[in-house]
Structures are given as structure tokens and as C-alpha cells.
C-alpha positions as CSV (number, residue, x, y, z in Angstrom):
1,X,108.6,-24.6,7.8
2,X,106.6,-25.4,10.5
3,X,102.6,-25.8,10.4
4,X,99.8,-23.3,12.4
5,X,97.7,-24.5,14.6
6,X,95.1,-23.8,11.8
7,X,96.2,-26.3,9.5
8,X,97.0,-28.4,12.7
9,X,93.7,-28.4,13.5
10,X,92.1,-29.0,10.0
11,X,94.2,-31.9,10.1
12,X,92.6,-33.3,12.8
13,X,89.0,-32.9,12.1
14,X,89.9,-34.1,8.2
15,X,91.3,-37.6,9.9
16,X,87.8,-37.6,12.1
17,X,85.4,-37.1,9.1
18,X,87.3,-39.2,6.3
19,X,88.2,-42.2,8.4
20,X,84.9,-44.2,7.3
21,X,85.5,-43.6,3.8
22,X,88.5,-45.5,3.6
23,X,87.5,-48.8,4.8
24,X,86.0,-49.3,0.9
25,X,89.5,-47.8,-0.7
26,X,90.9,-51.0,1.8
27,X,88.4,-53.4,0.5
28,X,89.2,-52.5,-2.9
29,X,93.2,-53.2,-2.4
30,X,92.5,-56.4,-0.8
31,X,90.5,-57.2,-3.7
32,X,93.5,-56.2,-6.1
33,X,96.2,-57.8,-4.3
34,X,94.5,-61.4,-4.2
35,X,93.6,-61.2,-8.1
36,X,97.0,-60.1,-8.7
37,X,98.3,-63.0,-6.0
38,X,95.9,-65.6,-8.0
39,X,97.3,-64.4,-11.2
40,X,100.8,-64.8,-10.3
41,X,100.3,-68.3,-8.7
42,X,98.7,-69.1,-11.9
43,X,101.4,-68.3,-14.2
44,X,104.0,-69.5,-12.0
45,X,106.3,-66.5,-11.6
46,X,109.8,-67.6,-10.2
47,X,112.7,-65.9,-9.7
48,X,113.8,-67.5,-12.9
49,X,112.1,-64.7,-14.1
50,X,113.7,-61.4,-12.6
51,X,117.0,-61.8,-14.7
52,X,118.1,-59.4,-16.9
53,X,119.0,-60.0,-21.1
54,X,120.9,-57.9,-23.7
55,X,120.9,-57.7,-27.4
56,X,117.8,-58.8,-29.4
57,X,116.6,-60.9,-26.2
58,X,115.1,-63.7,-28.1
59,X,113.0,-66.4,-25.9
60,X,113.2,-63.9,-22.6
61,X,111.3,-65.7,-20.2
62,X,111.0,-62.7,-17.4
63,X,109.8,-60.6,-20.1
64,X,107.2,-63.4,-21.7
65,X,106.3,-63.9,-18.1
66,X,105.6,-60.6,-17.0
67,X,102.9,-60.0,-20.3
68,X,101.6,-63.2,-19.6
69,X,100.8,-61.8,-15.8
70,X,99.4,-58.2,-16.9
71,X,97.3,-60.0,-20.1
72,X,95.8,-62.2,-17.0
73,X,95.2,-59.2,-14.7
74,X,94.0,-57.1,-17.5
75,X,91.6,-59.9,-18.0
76,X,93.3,-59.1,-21.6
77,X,94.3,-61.6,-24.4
78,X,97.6,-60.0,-24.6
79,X,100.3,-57.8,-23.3
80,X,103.1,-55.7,-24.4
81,X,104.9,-54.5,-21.2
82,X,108.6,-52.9,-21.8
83,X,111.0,-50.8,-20.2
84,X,111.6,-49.3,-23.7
85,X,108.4,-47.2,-23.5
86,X,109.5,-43.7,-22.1
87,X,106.3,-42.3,-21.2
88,X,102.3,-43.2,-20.9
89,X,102.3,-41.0,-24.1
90,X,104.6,-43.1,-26.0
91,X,102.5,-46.3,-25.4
92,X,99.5,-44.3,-26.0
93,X,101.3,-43.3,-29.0
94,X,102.2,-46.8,-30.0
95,X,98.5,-47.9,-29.8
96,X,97.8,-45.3,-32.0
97,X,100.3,-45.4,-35.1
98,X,100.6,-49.0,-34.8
99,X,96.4,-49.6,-35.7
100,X,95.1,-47.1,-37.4
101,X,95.9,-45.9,-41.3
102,X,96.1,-43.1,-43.4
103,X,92.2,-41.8,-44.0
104,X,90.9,-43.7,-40.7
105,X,89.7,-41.8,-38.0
106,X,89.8,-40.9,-34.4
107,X,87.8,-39.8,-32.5
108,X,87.9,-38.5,-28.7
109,X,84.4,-38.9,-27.0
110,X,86.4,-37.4,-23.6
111,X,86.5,-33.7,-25.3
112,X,90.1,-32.3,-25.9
113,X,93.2,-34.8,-25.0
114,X,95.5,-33.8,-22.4
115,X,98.9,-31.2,-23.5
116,X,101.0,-34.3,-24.8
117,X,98.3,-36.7,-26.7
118,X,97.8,-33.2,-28.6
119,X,101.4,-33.0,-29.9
120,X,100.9,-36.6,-30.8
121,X,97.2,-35.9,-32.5
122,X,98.7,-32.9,-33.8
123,X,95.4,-30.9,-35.0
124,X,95.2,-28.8,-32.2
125,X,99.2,-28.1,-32.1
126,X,100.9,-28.9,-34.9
127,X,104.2,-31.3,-34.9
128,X,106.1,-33.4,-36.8
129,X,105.5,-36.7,-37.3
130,X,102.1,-36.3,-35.9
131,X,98.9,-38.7,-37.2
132,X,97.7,-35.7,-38.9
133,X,101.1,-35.7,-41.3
134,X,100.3,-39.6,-41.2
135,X,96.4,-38.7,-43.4
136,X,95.1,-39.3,-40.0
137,X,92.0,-37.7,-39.2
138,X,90.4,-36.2,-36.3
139,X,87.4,-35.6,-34.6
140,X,86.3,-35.1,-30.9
141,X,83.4,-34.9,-29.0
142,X,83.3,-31.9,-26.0
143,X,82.2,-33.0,-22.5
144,X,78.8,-32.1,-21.0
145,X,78.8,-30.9,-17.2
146,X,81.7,-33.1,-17.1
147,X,80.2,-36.3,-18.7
148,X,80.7,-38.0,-22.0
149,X,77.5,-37.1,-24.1
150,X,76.6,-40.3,-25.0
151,X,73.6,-38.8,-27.1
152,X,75.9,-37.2,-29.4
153,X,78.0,-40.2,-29.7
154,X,75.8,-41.7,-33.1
155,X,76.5,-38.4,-34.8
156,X,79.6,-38.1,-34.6
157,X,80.6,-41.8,-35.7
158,X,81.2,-41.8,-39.2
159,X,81.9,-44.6,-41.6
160,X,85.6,-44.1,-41.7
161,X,86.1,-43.9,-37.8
162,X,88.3,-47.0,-37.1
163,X,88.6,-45.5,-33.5
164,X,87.6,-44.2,-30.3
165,X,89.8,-42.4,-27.5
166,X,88.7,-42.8,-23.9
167,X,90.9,-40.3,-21.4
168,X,90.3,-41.6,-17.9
169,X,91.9,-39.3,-16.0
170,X,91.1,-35.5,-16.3
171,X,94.4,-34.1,-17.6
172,X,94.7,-30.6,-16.8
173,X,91.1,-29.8,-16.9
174,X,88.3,-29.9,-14.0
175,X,86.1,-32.8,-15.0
176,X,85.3,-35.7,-13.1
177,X,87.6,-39.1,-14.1
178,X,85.4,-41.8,-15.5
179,X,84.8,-44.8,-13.6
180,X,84.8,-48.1,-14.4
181,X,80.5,-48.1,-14.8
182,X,81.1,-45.0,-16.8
183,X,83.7,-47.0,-19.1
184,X,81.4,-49.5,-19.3
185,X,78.3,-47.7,-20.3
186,X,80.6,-45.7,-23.3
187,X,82.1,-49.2,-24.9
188,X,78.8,-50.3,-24.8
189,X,76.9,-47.3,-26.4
190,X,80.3,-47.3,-29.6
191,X,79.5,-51.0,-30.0
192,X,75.7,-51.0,-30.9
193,X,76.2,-47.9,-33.2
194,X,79.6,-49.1,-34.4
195,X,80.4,-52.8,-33.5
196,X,84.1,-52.6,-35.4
197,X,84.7,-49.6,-33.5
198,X,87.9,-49.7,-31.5
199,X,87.5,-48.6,-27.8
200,X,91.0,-47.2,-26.8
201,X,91.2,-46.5,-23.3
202,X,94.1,-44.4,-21.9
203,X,94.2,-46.1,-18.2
204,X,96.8,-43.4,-17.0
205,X,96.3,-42.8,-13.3
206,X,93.2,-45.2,-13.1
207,X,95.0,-48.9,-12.5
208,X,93.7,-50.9,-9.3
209,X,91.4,-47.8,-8.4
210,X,88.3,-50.0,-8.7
211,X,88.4,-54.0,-8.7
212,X,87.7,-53.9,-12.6
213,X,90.5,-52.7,-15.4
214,X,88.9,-51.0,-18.7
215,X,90.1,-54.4,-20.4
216,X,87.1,-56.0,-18.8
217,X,84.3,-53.7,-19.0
218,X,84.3,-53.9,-22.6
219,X,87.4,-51.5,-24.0
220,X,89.2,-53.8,-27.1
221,X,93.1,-52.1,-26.2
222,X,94.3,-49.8,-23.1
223,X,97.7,-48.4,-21.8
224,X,99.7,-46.5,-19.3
225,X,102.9,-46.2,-17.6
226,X,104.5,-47.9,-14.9
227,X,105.8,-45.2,-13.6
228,X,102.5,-44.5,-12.1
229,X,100.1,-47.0,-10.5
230,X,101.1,-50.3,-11.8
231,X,104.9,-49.8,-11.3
232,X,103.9,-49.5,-7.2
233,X,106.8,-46.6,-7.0
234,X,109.6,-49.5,-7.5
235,X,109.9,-49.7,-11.3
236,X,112.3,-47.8,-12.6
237,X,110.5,-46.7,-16.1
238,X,108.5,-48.2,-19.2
239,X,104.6,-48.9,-20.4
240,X,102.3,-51.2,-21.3
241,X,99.7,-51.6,-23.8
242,X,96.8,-54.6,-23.0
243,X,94.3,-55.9,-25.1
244,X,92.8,-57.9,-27.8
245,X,95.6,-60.2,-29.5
246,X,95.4,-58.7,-32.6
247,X,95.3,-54.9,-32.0
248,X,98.6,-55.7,-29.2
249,X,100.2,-57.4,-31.7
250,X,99.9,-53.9,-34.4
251,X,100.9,-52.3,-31.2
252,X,104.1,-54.1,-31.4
253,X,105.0,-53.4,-35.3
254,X,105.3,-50.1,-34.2
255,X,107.4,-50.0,-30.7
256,X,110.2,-52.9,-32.8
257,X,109.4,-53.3,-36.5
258,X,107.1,-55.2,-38.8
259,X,108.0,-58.2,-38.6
260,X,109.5,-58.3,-35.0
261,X,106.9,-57.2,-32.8
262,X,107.0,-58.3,-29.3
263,X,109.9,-60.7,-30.3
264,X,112.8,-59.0,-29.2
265,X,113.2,-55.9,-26.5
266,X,115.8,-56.8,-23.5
267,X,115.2,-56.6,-20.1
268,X,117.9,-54.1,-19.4
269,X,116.7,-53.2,-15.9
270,X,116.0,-55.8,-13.4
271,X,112.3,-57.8,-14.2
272,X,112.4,-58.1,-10.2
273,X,111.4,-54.7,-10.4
274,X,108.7,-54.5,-12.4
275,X,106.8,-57.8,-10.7
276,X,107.0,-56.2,-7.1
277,X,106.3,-53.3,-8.2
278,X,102.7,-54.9,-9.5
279,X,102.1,-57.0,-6.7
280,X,102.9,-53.9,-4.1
281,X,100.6,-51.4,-6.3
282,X,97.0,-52.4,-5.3
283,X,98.4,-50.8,-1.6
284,X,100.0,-47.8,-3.3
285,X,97.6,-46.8,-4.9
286,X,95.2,-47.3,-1.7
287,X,97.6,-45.1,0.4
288,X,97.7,-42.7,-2.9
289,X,93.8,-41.9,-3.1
290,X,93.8,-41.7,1.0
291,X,96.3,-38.7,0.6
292,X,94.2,-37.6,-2.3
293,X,90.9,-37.4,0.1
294,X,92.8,-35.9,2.8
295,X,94.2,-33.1,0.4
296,X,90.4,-32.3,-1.0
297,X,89.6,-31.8,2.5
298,X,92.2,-30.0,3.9
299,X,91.7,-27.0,0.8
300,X,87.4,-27.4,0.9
301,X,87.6,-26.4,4.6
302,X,90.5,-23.8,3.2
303,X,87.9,-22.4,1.0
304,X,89.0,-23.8,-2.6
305,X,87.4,-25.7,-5.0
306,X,88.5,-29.5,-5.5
307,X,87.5,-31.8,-7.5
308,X,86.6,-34.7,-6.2
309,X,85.5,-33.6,-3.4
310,X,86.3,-35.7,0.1
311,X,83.0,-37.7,-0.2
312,X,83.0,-38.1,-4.4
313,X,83.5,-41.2,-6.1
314,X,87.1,-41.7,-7.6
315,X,88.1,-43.1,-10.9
316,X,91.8,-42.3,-10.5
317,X,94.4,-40.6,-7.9
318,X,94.4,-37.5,-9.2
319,X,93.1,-34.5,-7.0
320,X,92.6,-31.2,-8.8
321,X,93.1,-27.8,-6.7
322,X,91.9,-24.3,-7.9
323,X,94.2,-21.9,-6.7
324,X,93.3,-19.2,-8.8
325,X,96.9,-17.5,-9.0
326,X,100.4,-18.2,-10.4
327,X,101.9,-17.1,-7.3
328,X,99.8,-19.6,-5.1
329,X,100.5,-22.6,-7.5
330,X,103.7,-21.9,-7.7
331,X,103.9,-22.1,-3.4
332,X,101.9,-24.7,-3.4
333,X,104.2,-26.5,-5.6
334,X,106.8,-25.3,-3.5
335,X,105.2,-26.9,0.0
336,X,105.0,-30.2,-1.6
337,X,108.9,-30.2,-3.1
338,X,110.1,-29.2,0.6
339,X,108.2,-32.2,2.0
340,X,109.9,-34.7,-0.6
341,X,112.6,-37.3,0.3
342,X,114.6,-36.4,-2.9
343,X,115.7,-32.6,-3.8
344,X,113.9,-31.0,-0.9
345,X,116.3,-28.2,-0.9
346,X,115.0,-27.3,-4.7
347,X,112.9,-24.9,-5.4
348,X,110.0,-25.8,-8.3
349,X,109.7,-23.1,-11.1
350,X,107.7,-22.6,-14.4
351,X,109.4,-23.9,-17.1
352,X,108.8,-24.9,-21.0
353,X,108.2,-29.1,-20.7
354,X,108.4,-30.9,-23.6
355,X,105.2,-31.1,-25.4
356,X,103.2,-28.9,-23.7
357,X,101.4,-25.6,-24.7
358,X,102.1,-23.6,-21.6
359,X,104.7,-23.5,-19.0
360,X,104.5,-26.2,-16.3
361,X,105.3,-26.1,-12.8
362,X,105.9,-30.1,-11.0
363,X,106.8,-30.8,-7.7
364,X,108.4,-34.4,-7.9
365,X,111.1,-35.4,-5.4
366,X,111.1,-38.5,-6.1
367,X,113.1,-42.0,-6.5
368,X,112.7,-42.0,-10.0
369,X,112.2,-39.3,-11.6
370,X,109.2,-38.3,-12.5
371,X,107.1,-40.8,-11.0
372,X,104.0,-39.7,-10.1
373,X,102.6,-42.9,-8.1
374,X,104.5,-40.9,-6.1
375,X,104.0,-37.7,-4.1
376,X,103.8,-34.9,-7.0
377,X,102.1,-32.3,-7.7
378,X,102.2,-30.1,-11.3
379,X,99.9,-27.8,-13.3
380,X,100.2,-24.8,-16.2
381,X,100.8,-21.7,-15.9
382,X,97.2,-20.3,-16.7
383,X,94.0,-19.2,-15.2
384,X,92.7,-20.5,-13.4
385,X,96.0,-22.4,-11.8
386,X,94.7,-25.6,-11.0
387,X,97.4,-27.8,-9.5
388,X,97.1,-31.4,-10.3
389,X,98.2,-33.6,-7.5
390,X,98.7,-37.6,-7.2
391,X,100.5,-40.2,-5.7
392,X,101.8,-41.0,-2.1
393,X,103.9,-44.6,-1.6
394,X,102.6,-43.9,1.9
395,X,99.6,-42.3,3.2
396,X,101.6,-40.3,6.4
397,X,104.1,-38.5,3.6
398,X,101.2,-37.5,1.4
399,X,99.4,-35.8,4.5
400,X,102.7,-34.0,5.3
401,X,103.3,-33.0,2.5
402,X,99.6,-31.8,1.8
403,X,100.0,-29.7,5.5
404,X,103.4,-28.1,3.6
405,X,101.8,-27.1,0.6
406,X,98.3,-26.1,2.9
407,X,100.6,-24.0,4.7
408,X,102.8,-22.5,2.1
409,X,99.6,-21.3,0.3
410,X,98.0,-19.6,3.5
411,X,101.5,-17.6,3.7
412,X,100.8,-16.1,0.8
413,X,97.4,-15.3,1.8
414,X,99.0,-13.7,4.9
415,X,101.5,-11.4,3.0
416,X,98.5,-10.0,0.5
């Protein structure tokens, strides 16, 4: 595939007008990687500390260390970081069935949860094992012109609501991502109508974005996976959950036992992993968010909608595409997979993923599979084909692979 001089020349006049905006995403990194850097010098990580364990792994100091350093980042009291956690949604999951109890409820103030947190909800698509099996209830609040409506937030707290769910990220809808201020402003508003409210932030796709984590602008628990931003494309798979000792610590009961908690869990996969792959994400995810301005303005001079757009405030990686036909998201799709490192030769189709509602097409050739700190790009199979796209180790493969996907799309346009 080679690219037209059209998309050549977008490309060019993209690099000229986004240039200035990315001496802040810079500023922001620099910021990241000297708290991280003060953080580790603090602890005292060692090598000591990348060895693996087996078995019940009592006393494993690479894995004591490495919650030590996120709880400190975090600006959390403590941290449950393991490779056992297979997904964001499982130590979202974790937070969820480990603190709250049959009759409690939660409630979203983000609108409807992404496909996944749904299954695990279970009201809007029933499951087993769900919290609503568990006597959980559930309540959410919609979005207005993409914001949370804090004016409706007092009437829809009610006596029994042990919780509230912050998404940061969009999902698969067209909303803005909430920034840190915006995080803020929410924990705040839930704590002088509810003070014992829990503010649960799900922090997937929004680590090292901003200088600030939710953790210290007022949220009491927060998760996400390491195989997106704080795993800086080298760790191999897992979660973590951050927060307030005691809600962490019910967080544990769940992913081991009562009993156990954050005990046991071996570090099966090399620790050295997981610790560069925190110092190196503040970078990542700077190159990531550069790819994702480039893409908004490659497809808003292409004449389709994104969101953000080049110039917009960001609260995570993610950029969001309307395509506005299968047939368009599924080249687009296909542009990106022939620009990855791994399984370029594939070709990306529709298919039934596991826990969502609608067929999902991903583009992911990547190290470890599924990574999306990485260059990806997915979406569902329904109108009005959005494609969801994140991620870039580096800045120059996100920009190719933007051009391939820019240029896949147009030859569809040709054809029609």
C-alpha cells in the first residue's frame, strides 16, 4: 500500500499546525517521569526486586515493592498490583464484588458503562454471576452534552448507595473523557451530599495523561490494566487497583480469599517487567496522545467527525473516528493491522468478543496481545461505526499507521 499525495500532503500541514501543541503533552511526561523517578528513589527499588516466586509467594519483596511504588505514585495508601488480573474489567470487577453487599447500591454518574462493565453489572445484559444475581443494585445517571450532570447527582443518591462509578474514558460512545478538574469537581460534589460515598474511578486509558492520578483529586479506590498506559508496552499482562487502605484491602478478599488478601499471588512473569514498564510509560503515553492528535487531524481535514478534536483538551489516549459505515471501519481497521510490527499479513474481521453486545472489529498487532498502549484500533459493528483508536510506543509508527488507515478509507471512497 502506498500513500497519495493527498494524504502525503495532509500529513505535512497536520505536523505544521500541531507542533505547538505538543510542547505541553512534553511538559506533562517530564513531570511524570521525575515523580515516578522520586518515587522509586524513595522506596529504594533494586534489582533485588525483579525476581520471580512460585507457589503461595509469601514475603515477595518485588511484588511488596512494586505496590509500595504505585500506592506512592497514586499518591494512594495502598496498592494491589498483580499479574493475576486478566483484564481492566477484572480489577474493575474486583473493586466491585470485593466492597460492596447484597442490597448496596451503585451507581454510574458517567451514563451507561462500557460493553464489558455491563456483563459484570449485569442489568443491562444479563449474566451469571453478575452483582445483580449478587442483590446488587443499580442505578445510573445519563450524560448531558457529554458532561456529568452534577445537578442531578443529589437526586439520584439514595440512602442505600454505598457507591459511585466514574468511567474516564469514553468507551464506545462519543463523549468527551473527563479530566482530572472534571474528576475533581464530581468527588467533590458525592462528598458534600454523601460523605460515605465511595468514588470508584475506572482510570482505564487516563494514567500519566495529566500530572495528577484520580487517587489525588479526591476518588477513595481506582483501577486499570497494565496492559495499557502504566505497563509502558513492556508488561506482559495484569491490573491494579489503588486506594484507601481499607477499600484495597476488600479488594484483595476477592482476587485470593478472605483471609489471604494481598498475602500470597507469585510473580510468575518477571517484576523487571512491570517496573520499566512504569518508569518508561509517562513517554508512552506522550508519544501515544501525539499519534492521537495527528490522527483527529488527519480525518477533520478528511471531513469526519473526531472527537477530540486536534486542539481539545485530553483526559485519556483514546481518539474516536465516525466513519459512518461497516465497510469503512472495517478498512480502516484493516490500514492500521497492515502497518503493525506483529501479524501485518492478517486481515481484521467482525467477530463475537467475549462480553460484548455487538460484533467487534480490533486491529492489534502487537507484542502482547492485546495491548492497547499500543497502536490499535477497534469498534462495534453498528451505526454509526465509530472506530476507537489508542496507543503508539512511538509517535512515527502511530503516524504511519494513521496515513494506512487514512488511505485505506479514501479507497473505499474511490470505488463508491
Amino acid at each position: 500500500m502506498t500513500f497519495s499525495k493527498k494524504i502525503q500532503d495532509i500529513k505535512q500541514e497536520i505536523l505544521a499546525e500541531t507542533r505547538p501543541l505538543y510542547a505541553h503533552i512534553e511538559e506533562v511526561a517530564a513531570a511524570n517521569t521525575l515523580k515516578i523517578l522520586d518515587a522509586m528513589r524513595e522506596v529504594k527499588v533494586s534489582d533485588a526486586h525483579f525476581n520471580t516466586t512460585s507457589g503461595y509467594a509469601y514475603d515477595d519483596i518485588g511484588r511488596g515493592k512494586l505496590e509500595e511504588l504505585y500506592a506512592k505514585i497514586f499518591g494512594a495508601e495502598r496498592a494491589l498490583v498483580r499479574t493475576q488480573f486478566v483484564s481492566g474489567t477484572h480489577a474493575l470487577a474486583t473493586v466491585l464484588f470485593g466492597i460492596l453487599r447484597p442490597g448496596d447500591e451503585l451507581l454510574s454518574l458517567t451514563g451507561t458503562p462500557y460493553d464489558t462493565m455491563q456483563t459484570v453489572i449485569g442489568y443491562a445484559h444479563p449474566s451469571p454471576g453478575s452483582l445483580k444475581e449478587f442483590g446488587i443494585f443499580y442505578d445510573e445517571l445519563p450524560m448531558r452534552q457529554g458532561q456529568v450532570y452534577l445537578s442531578g447527582i443529589a437526586a439520584k443518591i439514595k440512602s442505600n448507595t454505598k457507591m459511585v462509578l466514574i468511567q474516564r474514558s469514553r468507551g464506545y460512545s462519543m463523549r468527551s473523557p473527563l479530566t482530572i478538574e472534571d474528576i475533581r469537581t464530581i468527588c467533590a460534589t458525592v462528598k458534600e451530599i454523601k460523605p460515605d460515598c465511595i468514588c470508584f474511578v475506572d482510570n482505564c486509558y487516563g494514567e500519566f495523561v495529566d500530572t495528577e492520578e484520580p487517587t489525588q483529586a479526591g476518588a477513595d479506590i481506582a483501577a486499570g490494566s497494565l496492559i495499557k498506559n502504566p505497563g509502558g508496552g513492556i508488561a506482559p499482562t495484569g491490573g491494579y487497583i489503588v486506594g484507601r487502605d481499607d477499600l484495597v484491602q476488600l479488594a484483595s478478599y476477592r482476587l485470593t480469599a478472605p483471609g489471604m488478601g494481598d498475602e500470597l499471588g507469585a510473580s510468575l512473569s518477571n517484576n523487571r517487567l512491570l517496573f520499566q514498564g512504569l518508569f518508561l510509560a509517562p513517554h508512552v503515553v506522550s508519544q501515544a496522545i501525539k499519534g492521537a492528535i495527528f490522527a483527529a487531524g488527519m480525518f477533520s481535514k478528511l471531513g469526519y467527525k473526531t472527537l477530540p478534536l486536534p486542539t481539545d483538551a485530553r483526559g485519556d489516549i483514546i481518539q474516536a473516528i465516525e466513519l459512518g459505515t461497516a465497510e469503512k471501519l472495517i478498512a480502516f481497521c484493516g490500514g492500521i493491522q497492515k502497518y503493525s510490527p506483529v501479524d501485518s499479513f492478517a486481515t481484521p474481521e467482525p467477530w463475537d468478543m467475549p462480553g460484548y453486545a455487538d460484533k467487534i472489529i480490533m486491529a492489534a498487532g502487537t507484542f502482547v496481545q492485546g495491548a492497547s498502549i499500543e497502536f490499535s484500533a477497534d469498534g462495534p459493528l453498528r451505526p454509526p461505526y465509530n472506530v476507537y483508536l489508542q496507543g503508539g510506543l512511538t509517535f512515527e509508527h502511530a503516524m504511519i499507521g494513521i496515513m494506512g488507515a487514512a488511505q485505506a478509507v479514501e479507497d473505499i471512497e474511490n470505488k463508491a
